[in-house]
Residue, then its C-alpha position, 0 to 999 in steps of 0.5 A: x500500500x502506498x501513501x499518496x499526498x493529494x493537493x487540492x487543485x495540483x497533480x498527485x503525489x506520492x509519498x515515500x518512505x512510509x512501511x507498508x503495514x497491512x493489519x487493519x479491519x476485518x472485511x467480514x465485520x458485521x453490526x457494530x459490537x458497542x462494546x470495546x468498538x472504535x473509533x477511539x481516542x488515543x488514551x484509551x486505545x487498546x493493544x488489540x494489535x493494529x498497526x495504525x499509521x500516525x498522521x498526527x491527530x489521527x492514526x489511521x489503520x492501513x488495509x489491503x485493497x485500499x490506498x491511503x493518502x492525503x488531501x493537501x491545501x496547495x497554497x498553504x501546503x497543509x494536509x487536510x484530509x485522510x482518505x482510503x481510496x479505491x476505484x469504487x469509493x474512498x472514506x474521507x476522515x477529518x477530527x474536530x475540536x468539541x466540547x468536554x459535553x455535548x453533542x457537536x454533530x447534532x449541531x453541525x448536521x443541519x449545517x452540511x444538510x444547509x450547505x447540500x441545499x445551497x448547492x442545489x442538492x438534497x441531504x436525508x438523515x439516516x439511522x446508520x451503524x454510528x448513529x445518525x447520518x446524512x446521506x447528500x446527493x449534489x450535482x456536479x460539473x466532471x471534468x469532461x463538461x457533462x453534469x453528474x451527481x454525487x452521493x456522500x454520506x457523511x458520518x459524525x462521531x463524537x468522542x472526548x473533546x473532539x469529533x471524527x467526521x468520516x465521510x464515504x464516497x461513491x459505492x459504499x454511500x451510494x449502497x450502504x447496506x454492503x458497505x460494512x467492511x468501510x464501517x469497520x475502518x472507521x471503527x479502527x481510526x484513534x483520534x488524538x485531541x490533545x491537550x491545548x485549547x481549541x475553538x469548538x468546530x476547528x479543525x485538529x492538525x494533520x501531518x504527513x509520516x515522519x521521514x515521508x518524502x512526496x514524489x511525482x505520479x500521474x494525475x488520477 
């Protein structure tokens, strides 16, 4: 498995350097087990043997099939994003500061159902493996100039201080019901807050691996 570093509005990257780890989700995970099941907090992870790839405010578990990157900001040159991705679909993962109590994704919900609005599209809430979720359909421009939609479905779990927002694209939002072995990824990700204080809803810091160096491939 690769890490590739994806920049907002530029050509791929790779990123070499990084040891190809492939401990992750059982495929075969069926309903969410609430005991003892992830996403974590970095605290409070537990030595179940997962090798987790540490992007800074979130340890994300690489599996087989799927290629991990990041989204960078190529401006700012910022990572804003994890993703594992294949040809059918990809999960987008992003951690936000939250406060010590209370709900912050049933606060920002009707944001993103807002925003889905504004853009001429629909978001529809449905229960799911972590609780409420919002399934959006936009349209779209593609490259080529024909007009498309895209489905998400975006998934809010709130954590100590913080929130993990995953949010699955192309088969596994469009399909939900056989898209457990995504699920399960979810429930492998350990976030870490940390200690310093945060205005709520502001994004927690990500960071490419430590020795991970970016190199040139083609555009995808």
């Amino acid at each position: 498995m690769r890490l590739r570093r994806k920049a907002v509005d530029a050509d791929d990257v790779a990123v070499e350097g990084v040891a190809e780890e492939t401990a992750g989700p059982d495929e075969s995970a069926g309903p969410r087990d609430l005991a003892g099941a992830g996403p974590f907090d970095v605290d409070d992870l537990p030595e179940d043997g997962v090798a987790r790839l540490d992007l800074g405010s979130l340890l994300v578990a690489p599996s087989d099939g799927r290629e991990l990157r990041v989204q960078v900001d190529e401006a700012s040159g910022a990572v804003r994003a994890v993703l594992l991705a294949t040809d059918a679909g990809a999960l987008e993962l992003r951690a936000f500061a939250a406060p010590r109590n209370g709900d912050l994704w049933s606060e920002i919900r009707p944001q993103i159902a807002a925003d889905a609005a504004r853009r001429g599209g629909t978001a529809t809430e449905r229960e799911g493996r972590f609780g409420t979720e919002l399934v959006c359909e936009v349209r779209l421009t593609r490259p080529d100039g024909q007009t498309g939609t895209q489905t998400s479905r975006v998934i809010g779990i709130n954590g100590p201080r913080w929130l993990l927002r995953a949010t699955l694209l192309g088969d596994p939002a469009r399909d939900p019901e056989t898209a457990g072995a995504w699920e399960a990824a979810i429930e492998q990700v350990a976030v870490r807050r940390g200690n310093h204080a945060m205005p709520v809803g502001e994004q927690l810091p990500l960071s490419l691996p430590e020795g991970a160096t970016p190199r040139a491939v083609p555009a995808t």
